[in-house]
C-alpha positions in Angstrom: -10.3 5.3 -13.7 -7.2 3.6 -13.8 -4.5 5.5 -11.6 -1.4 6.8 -13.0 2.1 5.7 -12.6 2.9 9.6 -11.7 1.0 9.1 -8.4 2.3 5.5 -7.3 6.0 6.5 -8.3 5.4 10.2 -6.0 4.0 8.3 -2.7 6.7 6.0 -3.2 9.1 8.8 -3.0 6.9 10.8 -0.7 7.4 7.6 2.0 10.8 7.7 2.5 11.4 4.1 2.2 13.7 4.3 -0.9 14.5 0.9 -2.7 12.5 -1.0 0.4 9.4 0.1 -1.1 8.1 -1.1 -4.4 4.7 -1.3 -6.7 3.2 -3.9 -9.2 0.5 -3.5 -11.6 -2.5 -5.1 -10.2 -6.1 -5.3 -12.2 -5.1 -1.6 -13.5 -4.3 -0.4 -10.3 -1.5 -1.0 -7.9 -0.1 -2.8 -5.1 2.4 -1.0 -2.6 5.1 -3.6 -0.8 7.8 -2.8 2.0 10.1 -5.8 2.2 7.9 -7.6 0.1 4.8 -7.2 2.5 1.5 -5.5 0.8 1.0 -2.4 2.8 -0.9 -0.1 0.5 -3.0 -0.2 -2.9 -3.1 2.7 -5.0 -6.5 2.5 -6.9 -8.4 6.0 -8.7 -4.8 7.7 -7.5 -5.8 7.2 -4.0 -3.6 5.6 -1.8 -5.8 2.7 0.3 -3.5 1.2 3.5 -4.2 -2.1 4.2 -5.8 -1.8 8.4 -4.3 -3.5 10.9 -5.2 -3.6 14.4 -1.5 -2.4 15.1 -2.3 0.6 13.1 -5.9 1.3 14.3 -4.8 4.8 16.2 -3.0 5.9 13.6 -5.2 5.5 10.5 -8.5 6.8 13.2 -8.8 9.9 11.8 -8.6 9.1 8.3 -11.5 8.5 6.0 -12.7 4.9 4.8 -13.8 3.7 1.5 -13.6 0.6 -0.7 -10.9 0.8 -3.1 -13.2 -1.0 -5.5 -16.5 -2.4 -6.0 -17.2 -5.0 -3.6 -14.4 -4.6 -1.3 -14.2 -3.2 2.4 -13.8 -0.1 3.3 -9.8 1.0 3.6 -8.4 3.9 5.2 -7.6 6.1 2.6 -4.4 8.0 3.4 -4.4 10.9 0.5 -4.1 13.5 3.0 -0.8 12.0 4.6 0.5 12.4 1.0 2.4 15.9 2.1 3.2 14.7 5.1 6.3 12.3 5.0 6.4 11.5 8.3 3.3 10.4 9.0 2.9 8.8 5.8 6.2 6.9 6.7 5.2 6.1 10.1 1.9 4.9 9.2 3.4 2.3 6.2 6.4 1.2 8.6 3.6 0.3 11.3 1.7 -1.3 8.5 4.7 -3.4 7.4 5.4 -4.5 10.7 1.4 -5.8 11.3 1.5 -7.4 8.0 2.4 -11.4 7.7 5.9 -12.3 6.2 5.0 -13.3 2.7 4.9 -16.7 1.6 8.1 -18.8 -0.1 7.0 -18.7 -3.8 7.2 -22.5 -5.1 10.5 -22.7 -8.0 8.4 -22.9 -11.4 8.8 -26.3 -13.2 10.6 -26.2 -16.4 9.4 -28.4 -19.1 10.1 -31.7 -20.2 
């Protein structure tokens, strides 16, 4: 099940981040960046933060599952959903664990 734009755009409001935070279309699902940095993937409208050992106390009493076939198990953070503080506290920790992402190379026009 592919997960609906509804539920990206409401934990996107629900985090507080306001124009830091944005989503792309992945596969059918979604990708969840602060400042560019993949902190989240929303997959079967479940929100799946990326783990970090920076964020291991805060995402220990969360469940884990793969957010697709084959993957590794993420914490899931659905229940944080209604909670805007910890759900913002969880994706700013996440943020700051997370790599700075790479220059992207200029694309080469044609001949």
């Amino acid at each position: 099940m592919a997960t609906e734009l509804s539920f990206v755009e409401y934990v996107t409001e629900q985090s507080g981040f306001g124009d830091r935070i944005t989503f792309k279309r992945m596969f059918g699902e979604y990708g969840i960046y602060i400042d560019g940095k993949v902190v989240a993937f929303a997959c079967d409208n479940s929100l799946f933060v990326k783990a970090a050992d920076a964020t291991a106390t805060l995402t220990a009493d969360l469940p884990r599952r793969p957010p697709y076939p084959g993957a590794k198990p993420y914490p899931v953070g659905d229940e944080l959903l209604d909670d805007s503080e910890r759900l913002h506290e969880l994706l700013a920790a996440t943020a700051k664990a997370m790599p700075e992402p790479k220059a992207r190379k200029p694309k080469r026009k044609g001949p």
